[in-house]
C-alpha positions in Angstrom: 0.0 0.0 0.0 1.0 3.1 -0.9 1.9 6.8 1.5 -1.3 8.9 2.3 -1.2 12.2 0.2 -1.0 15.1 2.9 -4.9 16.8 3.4 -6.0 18.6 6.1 -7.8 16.7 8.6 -12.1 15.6 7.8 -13.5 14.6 11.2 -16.0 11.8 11.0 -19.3 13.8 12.5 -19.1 17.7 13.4 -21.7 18.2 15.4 -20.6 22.1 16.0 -22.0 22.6 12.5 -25.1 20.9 13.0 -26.1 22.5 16.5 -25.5 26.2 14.6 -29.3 25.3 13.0 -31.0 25.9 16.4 -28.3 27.5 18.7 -29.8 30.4 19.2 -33.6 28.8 19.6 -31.8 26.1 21.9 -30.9 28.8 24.3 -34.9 30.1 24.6 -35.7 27.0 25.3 -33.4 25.8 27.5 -34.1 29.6 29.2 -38.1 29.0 29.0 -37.8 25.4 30.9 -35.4 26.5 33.2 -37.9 29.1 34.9 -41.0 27.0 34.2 -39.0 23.9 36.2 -40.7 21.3 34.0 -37.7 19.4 33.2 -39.6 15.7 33.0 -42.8 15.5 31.5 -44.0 18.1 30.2 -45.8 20.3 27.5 -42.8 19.8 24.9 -42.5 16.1 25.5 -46.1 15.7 24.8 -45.8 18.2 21.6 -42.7 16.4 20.5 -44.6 12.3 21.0 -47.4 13.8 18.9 -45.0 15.3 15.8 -42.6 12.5 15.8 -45.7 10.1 15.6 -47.1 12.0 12.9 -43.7 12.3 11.1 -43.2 8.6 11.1 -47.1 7.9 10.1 -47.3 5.8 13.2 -50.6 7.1 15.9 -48.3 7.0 18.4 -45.0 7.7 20.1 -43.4 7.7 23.6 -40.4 9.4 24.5 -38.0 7.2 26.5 -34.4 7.6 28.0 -32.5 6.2 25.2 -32.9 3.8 22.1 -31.5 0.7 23.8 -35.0 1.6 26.9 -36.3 1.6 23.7 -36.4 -1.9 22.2 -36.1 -3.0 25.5 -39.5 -1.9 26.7 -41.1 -2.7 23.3 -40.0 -5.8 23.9 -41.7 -6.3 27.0 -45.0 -4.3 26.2 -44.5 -7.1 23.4 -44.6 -10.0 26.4 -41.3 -10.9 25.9 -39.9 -11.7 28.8 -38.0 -15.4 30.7 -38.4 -18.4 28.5 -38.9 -16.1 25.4 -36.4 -16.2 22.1 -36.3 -12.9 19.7 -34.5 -13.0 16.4 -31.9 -10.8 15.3 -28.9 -10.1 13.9 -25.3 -10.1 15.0 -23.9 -7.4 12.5 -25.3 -4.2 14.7 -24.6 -2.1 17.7 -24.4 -4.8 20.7 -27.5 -2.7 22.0 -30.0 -4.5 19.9 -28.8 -7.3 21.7 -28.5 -6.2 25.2 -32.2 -4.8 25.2 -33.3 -8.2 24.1 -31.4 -9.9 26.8 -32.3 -7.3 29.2 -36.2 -8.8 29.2 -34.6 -11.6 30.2 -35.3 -13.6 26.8 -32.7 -15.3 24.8 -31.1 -13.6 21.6 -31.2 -16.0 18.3 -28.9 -15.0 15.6 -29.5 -15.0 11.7 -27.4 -14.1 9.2 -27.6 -11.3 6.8 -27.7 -10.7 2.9 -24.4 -9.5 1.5 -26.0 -7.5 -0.5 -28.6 -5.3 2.1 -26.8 -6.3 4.8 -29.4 -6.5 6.8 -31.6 -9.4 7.9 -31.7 -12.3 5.1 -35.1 -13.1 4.8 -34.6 -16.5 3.8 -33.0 -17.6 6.9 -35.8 -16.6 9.3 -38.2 -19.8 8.5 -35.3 -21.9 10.1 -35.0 -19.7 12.8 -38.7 -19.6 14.2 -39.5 -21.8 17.3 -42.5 -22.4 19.7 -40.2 -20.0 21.9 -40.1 -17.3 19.0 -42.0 -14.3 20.8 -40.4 -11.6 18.3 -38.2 -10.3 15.8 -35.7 -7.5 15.3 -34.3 -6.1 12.1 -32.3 -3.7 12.1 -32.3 -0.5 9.7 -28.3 -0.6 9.2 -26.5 2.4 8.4 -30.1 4.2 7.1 -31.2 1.5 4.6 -34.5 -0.3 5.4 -34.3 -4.0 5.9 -36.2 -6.0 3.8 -39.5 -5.4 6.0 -42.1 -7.0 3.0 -40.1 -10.2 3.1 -39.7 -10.1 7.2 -43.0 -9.6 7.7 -44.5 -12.4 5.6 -42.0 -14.4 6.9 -42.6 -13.5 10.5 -46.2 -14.7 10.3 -48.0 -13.8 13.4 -45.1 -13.3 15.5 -44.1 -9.2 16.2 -41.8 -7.7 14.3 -40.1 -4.8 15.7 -37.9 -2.3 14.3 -34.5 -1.1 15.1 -34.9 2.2 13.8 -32.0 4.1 16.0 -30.0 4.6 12.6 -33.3 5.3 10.1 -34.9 8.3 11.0 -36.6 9.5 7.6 -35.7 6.6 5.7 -38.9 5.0 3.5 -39.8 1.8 2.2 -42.9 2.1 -0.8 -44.0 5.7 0.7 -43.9 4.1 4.6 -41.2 5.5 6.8 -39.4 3.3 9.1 -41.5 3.6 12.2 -44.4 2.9 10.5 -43.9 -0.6 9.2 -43.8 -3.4 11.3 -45.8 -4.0 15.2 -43.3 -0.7 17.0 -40.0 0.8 16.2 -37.4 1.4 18.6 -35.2 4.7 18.3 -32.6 6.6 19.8 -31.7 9.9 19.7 -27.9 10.1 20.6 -26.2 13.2 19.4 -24.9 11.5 16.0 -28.0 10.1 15.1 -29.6 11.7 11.9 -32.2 13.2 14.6 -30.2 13.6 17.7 -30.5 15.0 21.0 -28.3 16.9 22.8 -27.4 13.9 25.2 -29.4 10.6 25.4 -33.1 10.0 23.9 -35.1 7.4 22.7 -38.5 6.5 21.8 -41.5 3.6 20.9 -43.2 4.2 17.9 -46.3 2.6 17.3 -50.1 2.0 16.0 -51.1 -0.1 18.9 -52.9 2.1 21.6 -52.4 -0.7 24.3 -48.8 -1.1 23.1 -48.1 2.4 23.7 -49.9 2.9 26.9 -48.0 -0.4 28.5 -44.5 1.5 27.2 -45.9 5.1 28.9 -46.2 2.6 32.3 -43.0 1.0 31.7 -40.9 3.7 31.4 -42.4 5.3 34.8 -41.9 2.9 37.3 -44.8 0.8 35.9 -47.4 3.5 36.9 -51.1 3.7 36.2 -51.3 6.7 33.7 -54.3 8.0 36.2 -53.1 7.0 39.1 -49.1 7.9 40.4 -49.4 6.2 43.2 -51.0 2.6 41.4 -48.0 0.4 40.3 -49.5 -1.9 37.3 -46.3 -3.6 36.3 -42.9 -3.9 37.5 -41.2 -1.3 35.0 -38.4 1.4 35.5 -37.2 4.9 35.1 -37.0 5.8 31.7 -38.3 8.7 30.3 -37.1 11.5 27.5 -36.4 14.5 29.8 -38.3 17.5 28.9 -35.7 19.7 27.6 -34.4 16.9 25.2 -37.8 16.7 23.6 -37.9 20.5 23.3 -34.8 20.4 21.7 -35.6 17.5 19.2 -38.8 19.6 18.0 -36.4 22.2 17.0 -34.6 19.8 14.9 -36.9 18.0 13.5 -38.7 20.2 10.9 -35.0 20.2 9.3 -34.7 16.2 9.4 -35.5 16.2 5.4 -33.3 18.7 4.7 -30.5 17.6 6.3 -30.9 13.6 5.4 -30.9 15.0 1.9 -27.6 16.6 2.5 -26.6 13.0 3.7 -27.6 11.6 0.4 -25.9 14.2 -2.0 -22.3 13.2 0.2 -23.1 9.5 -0.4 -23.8 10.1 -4.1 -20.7 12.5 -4.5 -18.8 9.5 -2.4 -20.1 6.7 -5.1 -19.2 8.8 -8.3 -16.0 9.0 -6.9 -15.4 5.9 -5.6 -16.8 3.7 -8.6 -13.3 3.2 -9.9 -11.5 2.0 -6.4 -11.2 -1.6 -5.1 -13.9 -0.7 -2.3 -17.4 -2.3 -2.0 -19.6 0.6 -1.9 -23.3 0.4 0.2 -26.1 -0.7 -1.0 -28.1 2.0 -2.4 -31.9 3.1 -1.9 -34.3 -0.2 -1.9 -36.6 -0.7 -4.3 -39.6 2.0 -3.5 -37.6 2.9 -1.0 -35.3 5.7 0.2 -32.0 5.4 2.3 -30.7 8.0 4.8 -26.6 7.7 5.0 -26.4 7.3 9.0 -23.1 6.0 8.0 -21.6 5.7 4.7 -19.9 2.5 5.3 -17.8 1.1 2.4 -15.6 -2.6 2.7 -11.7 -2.9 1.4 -9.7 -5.3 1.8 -7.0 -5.3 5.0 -9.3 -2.7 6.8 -7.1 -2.0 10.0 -4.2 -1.1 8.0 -6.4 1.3 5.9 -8.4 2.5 8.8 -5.0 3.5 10.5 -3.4 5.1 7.6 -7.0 6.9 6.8 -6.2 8.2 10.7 -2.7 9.5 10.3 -3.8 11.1 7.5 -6.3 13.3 9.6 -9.4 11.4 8.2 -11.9 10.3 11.3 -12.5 7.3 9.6 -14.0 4.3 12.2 -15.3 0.7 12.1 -19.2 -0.1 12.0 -19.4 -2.9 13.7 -15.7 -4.4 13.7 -16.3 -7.3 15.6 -20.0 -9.0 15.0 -22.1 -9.1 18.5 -22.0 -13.4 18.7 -18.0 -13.0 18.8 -18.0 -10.3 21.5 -16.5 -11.7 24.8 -19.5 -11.0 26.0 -21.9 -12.5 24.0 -19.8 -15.9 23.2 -22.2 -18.1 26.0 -24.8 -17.9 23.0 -22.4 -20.7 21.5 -22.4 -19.2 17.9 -18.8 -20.5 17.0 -16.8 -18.4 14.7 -17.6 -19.2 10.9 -21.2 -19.8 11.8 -22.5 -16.5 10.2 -20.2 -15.9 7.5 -21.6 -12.8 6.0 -21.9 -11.1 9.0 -17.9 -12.0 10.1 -17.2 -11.0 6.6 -18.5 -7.9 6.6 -17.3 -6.8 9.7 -13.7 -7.7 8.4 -13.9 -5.2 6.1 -16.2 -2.5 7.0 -14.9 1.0 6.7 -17.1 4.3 7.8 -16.3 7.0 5.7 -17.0 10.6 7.5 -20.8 11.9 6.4 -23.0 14.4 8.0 -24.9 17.4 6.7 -23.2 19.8 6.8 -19.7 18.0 5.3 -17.8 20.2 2.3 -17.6 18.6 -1.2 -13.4 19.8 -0.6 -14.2 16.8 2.5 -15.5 14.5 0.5 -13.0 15.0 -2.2 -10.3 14.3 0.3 -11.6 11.3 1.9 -11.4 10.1 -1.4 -7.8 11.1 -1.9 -6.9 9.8 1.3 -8.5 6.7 0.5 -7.4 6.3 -2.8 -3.7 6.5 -2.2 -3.7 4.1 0.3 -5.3 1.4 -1.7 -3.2 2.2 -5.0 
């Protein structure tokens, strides 16, 4: 591999940029809450559930402390629980699979399709028990899975959506959220709809799914009744002043994802010529949001470093796939047992991609890039 060509440095998120939108309006709000002391609960949690919900096409939504609360107590508003198995997959943030195992169910591994990589369809048949009380796709990288196929796959069992990396995104003219039993997502500060410190929330069609998630994330309280404990739950709600930041955010969500998808089609015209596997693109009747702009090369470490010395904040999206974790190796998946997931965490590269990112960045990624696979 050849030297890096000197640039100046392309970080891989800049969220300075981003919060310059609604600086100004952040400080009112974070002014207006501070005298009014409503700092859980609130008017602009409620406001936010009800334009989130309608922004997703989904009748509901409840704000929770962050997306991993969030597939967690989907989950158990679900019934999952002890004794339960919920399907996922391994090539993901290990927060997918800590929210399952956090209901007390067991994770099941399938693999994904090399060319989504998402959730293969065809290998969720074999992977349906008597014990099978949900499943989990996850929207990687701001590409719908496969939903159609999941779903008529899935049967009667729930599917629920990891949706902490898909805000926006659309599969024929539904937005994930509004596709499958509930959708989990987070608002962490990178996300395409982040928060200025932790978030999450349950979107949802179900009026009794949402009301059990309202009770779960509040102690398990009775919605009338404080003092009336219905269910064993826990404290996890969206603070007040997260939510009020998030509404000023989110009328610039399509603006900004577009800005996402200009980078990624500036980084494909540029890249068509390199020895890099580029994302899949938009599904059919369906639109992808560039969360990450992951690419896969060949000897990834080594180009990952060299991107780093070079001043690019390149990373790894999920370097190490959740069933070989130390943590996660009790589950007894042995190494070689989901190839395409090992394989494409061997090789996955994140390229730097947010809205506010220069064509000069993108230009020099691609120089950076370039030279060290020439």
């Amino acid at each position: 591999m050849s030297s890096p060509v000197a640039v100046g440095p392309v970080p891989l998120v800049d969220l300075s940029r981003l919060e310059e939108a609604i600086l100004a309006e952040a400080r009112a709000a974070f002014e207006r809450l501070s005298r009014s002391g409503a700092f859980t609960f609130g008017k602009d949690l409620e406001a936010f559930e009800v334009e989130f919900a309608e922004y997703c096409g989904a009748a509901h939504c409840v704000g929770v402390g962050d997306g991993t609360d969030a597939i967690r107590l989907a989950l158990v508003a679900l019934g999952v629980g002890p004794g339960c198995e919920v399907i996922t997959v391994p090539h993901t943030f290990v927060a997918t699979v800590e929210a399952i195992a956090a209901t007390g169910a067991d994770p099941v591994f399938i693999d994904i399709d090399p060319q989504t990589r998402c959730m293969d369809p065809a290998c969720l048949a074999a992977a349906i028990t008597p014990r099978t009380a949900a499943i989990v796709p996850v929207h990687l990288y701001g590409r719908p899975a496969p939903m159609g196929e999941i779903l008529a796959a899935a049967g009667d069992i729930p599917v629920l959506e990891d949706a902490a990396q898909a805000h926006g995104a659309e599969l024929n003219g539904r937005r994930a959220g509004g596709i499958g039993a509930a959708a989990a997502f987070s608002f962490y500060p990178t996300k395409n709809l982040g928060a200025m410190g932790d978030g999450g929330a349950v979107v949802t069609d179900d009026p009794e799914l949402a009301a059990a998630v309202r009770s779960l994330r509040h102690h398990g309280a009775d919605p009338e009744d404080a003092n009336l404990h219905l269910r064993r739950g826990s404290t996890a709600r969206l603070d007040n002043l997260q939510a009020a930041l998030l509404r000023l955010k989110l009328p610039y969500l399509d603006s900004w994802n577009n800005s996402r998808r200009a980078a990624a089609a500036r980084y494909r015209a540029a890249l068509a010529d390199l020895p890099v596997g580029l994302p899949p693109g938009d599904p059919e009747g369906g639109r992808h949001v560039y969360h990450l702009f992951a690419v896969e090369v060949d000897d990834r470490d080594e180009v990952l470093a060299g991107m780093r010395n070079a001043g690019i904040g390149a990373a790894a999206h999920y370097p190490t796939p959740v069933h070989r974790q130390p943590a996660w190796r009790a589950l007894d998946y042995p190494e070689g047992s989901l190839p395409h997931a090992e394989e494409a965490a061997s090789r996955c590269l994140t390229l730097p991609i947010f809205p506010q990112i220069a064509d000069s960045e993108v230009d020099r990624v691609v120089e950076v890039l370039g030279g060290l696979l020439g």
